[in-house]
Phi, psi and omega in degrees: 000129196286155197276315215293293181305333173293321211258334196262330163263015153288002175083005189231151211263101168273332203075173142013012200274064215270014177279151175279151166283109166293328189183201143183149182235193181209026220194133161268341187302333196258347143351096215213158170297136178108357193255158155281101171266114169275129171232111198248130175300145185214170180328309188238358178213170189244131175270321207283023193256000162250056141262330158336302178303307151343269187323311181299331150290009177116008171289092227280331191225174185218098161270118178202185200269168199293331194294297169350103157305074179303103192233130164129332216175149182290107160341057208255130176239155173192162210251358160243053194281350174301310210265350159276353164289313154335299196284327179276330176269339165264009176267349151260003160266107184203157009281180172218164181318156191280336203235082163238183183225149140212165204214125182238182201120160180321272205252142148111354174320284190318292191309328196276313182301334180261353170274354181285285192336304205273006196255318169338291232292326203268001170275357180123358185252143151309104168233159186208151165247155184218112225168183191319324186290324215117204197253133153245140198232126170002318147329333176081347164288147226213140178253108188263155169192207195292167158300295175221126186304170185280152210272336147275001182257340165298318168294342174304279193326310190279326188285313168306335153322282197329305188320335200240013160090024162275083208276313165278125157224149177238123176222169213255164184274052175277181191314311193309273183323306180339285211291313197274027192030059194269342195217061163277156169079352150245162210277133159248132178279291175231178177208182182244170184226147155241298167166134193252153178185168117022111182194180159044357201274071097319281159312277211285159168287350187188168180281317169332332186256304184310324176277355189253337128341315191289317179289355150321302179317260181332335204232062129172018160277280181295118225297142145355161142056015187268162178247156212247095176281088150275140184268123178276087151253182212284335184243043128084055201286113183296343179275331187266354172296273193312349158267333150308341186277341196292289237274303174328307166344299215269026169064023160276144180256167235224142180227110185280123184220125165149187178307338167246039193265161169242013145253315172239096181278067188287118204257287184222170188222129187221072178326136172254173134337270195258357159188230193200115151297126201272152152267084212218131168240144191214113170040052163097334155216180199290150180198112155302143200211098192245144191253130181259038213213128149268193172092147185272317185277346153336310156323269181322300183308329188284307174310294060084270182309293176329282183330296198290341150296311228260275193303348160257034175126341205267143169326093195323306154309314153314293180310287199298326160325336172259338168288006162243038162199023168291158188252171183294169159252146183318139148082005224209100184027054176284106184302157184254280212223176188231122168282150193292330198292341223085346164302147188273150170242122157241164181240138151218119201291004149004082224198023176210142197303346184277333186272343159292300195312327184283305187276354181309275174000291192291319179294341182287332165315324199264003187272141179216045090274228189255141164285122185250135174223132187257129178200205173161157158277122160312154178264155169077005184226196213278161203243358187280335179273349201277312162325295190318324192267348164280345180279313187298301170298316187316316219261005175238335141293158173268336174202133210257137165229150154266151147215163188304141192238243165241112184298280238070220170278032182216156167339098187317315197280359218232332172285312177288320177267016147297313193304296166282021149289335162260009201246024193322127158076033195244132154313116233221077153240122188293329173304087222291309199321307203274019167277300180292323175314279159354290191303333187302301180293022182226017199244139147277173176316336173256358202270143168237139183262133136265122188245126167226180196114304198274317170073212158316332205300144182240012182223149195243124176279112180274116175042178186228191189029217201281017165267008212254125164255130181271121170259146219274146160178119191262119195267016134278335134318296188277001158306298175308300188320267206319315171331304190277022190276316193279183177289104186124299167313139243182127183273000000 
């Protein structure tokens, strides 16, 4: 595609643009003749000190702010250039799928985006998700990558779905992607609200700034007329008030789900074995539901998914019929292992005091001895949570280990007693295997292990910049390994 006509149906002033377009990056290493390079300030590196390199590798255009010095390749300046690059890039990734969602909040994006993915699938659609796990394809096969990938590599990832006869996709929206124009330029039908707390403020500067990133999805994102699926629950949460007000604002219509939902309602909840039968009135009537997932927020993401199937089309039967056959999602109250004792092991990504407070939660209905949680903080993120998520176990758990989760570039041990300043009587092995091992072999027969923080992850982060290495661990893996270490134990 000629630069000029890319420029003129993004609506924007090329000049002269008579080169073809090839491509585009953000990476000058990806460069090639023909590409549209963006170069943007960024936390740790500055793009605009490669675009000489850039140009010198083939770059036909430069999007950067009007100040930048360009010589070599066409200017397209703008005092926003993440989001005109965007904007620009997605009118040459094309075609994407007819269907997409997207679903932002703290906790519960992956499980909601991949429990939509899966209600598709069983109603019949080629669908994929796209989020912490990777790209998941109508196939069940999975690719990792970011929560949300960089804006060519997410529009690559839709256009190529499409290319392969993917029609549904879901993906999930973070502050992070938000704030950075990482997931622009295409019709979201609808999108999710889940819930907020205390996350990220590393990055964002306050939560008022972490939540107006969120509210991008809503107040520019998402198509005219799209629809806004929020979760209500009974004690009437204010951040999920004021995303509703967002989403009126911009004149979306609005589908409310949970104990204070008016569209989607949830009247009880009755924890099993193996999961919890739901009660939900829906479009005038009552459904008994039994969910093959534990946990109360378990709920909500399933609920949640539903809303968003629903607003794109799928059959109300079809919807509900597949929320009595949804699957775990990795990492996400995953059973793990069986303990010689017999005790169950989960994995959870869990990895904010509200979201320990959350998976606590969901085990305790299934516990009649102690709750063991094995957990730690990342290095290198905000530092404010870390007391907060040891007072959410101490105050919820029976036995508490802080252990190393991934420090990155800062001081393990310097990590853990942030941690166990909130954690008064909580256990300090620094070591995570020889953390879990221990919570496995001390648990009894009534007893349940929690290993949270990592969750899917399959690597523990060692240092940063060019000292830094990811080393293999899977904590579900080592999970097993410790079971089968005793007599008995059993994955």
């Amino acid at each position: 595609m000629k630069l000029r006509k890319l420029c003129e149906t993004a609506g924007l002033e090329c000049g002269d643009g008579d080169a073809e377009v090839t491509g585009f990056a953000i990476d000058n290493r990806k460069v090639a003749p023909g590409t549209v390079f963006g170069a943007f300030q960024g936390a740790q590196a500055n793009g605009e000190n490669f675009i000489p390199a850039a140009i010198e590798a083939g770059a036909v255009a430069v999007v950067a702010r009007p100040e930048t010095q360009v010589l070599g390749a066409l200017h397209i300046a703008d005092a926003n250039p993440r989001k005109t690059f965007a904007r620009l890039a997605s009118h040459f990734f094309t075609p994407v799928p007819q269907h997409i969602v997207a679903v932002t909040g703290t906790n519960g994006k992956t499980s909601t985006v991949e429990m939509t993915r899966q209600l598709w699938r069983m109603a019949g659609e080629r669908a994929a998700s796209i989020g912490t796990l990777g790209v998941t394809t109508p196939d069940e096969s999975v690719s990792t990558g970011l929560t949300t990938p960089d804006i060519v590599t997410f529009l690559a990832n839709l256009s190529g779905l499409a290319r392969e006869g993917v029609t549904h996709v879901a993906y999930e929206a973070s502050s992070h992607g938000l704030a950075q124009y990482r997931n622009e330029g295409v019709a979201v039908e609808a999108a999710a609200f889940t819930n907020f707390s205390r996350d990220h403020l590393d990055y964002h500067a306050d939560m008022e700034d972490y939540f107006a990133a969120k509210m991008r999805l809503f107040d520019e994102v998402v198509s005219d007329g799209a629809t806004a699926v929020i979760w209500m629950s009974a004690d009437g949460s204010e951040w999920n008030a004021r995303a509703l007000d967002h989403a009126r604002r911009r004149g979306l219509a609005t589908v409310t789900v949970g104990e204070a939902g008016d569209d989607i309602r949830l009247v009880g909840r009755e924890p099993t074995q193996l999961g919890q039968v739901l009660t939900v009135e829906h479009g005038g009537e009552t459904r008994k539901i039994t969910l093959p997932l534990i946990g109360a927020y378990q709920v909500a993401n399933a609920l949640c998914a539903a809303g968003l199937a629903l607003a794109s089309g799928t059959p109300a039967n079809l919807v509900w019929d597949g929320v009595a056959r949804l699957q775990p999602v990795r990492g996400r109250l995953e059973r793990a292992a069986i303990a010689h004792s017999g005790a169950p092991v989960y994995v959870d990504y869990a990895h904010t005091p509200d979201a320990i407070e959350a998976a606590v939660a969901a085990l305790r209905p299934h516990v009649t001895g102690r709750l063991i949680t094995v957990f730690g903080a990342g290095g290198d993120r905000d530092h404010g949570k870390r007391a907060q998520m040891g007072a959410a176990a101490a105050k919820a758990c029976d036995v508490v280990i802080v252990t190393d989760d991934n420090p990155r570039g800062e001081d393990p041990a310097e990590i853990r007693r942030q941690v166990l300043a909130g954690a008064p009587g909580a256990r300090e092995v620094g070591d995570r295997r020889e953390a879990i091992c221990a919570a496995i072999a001390e648990a009894g027969a009534d007893d349940i292990v929690l290993i949270a923080g990592k969750g899917h992850e399959t690597g523990q982060i060692i240092g940063s910049g060019d000292n830094m290495r990811v080393l293999p661990f899977d904590d579900v893996e080592v999970a097993r390994e410790c079971a089968a270490k005793s007599v008995g134990g059993a994955a």
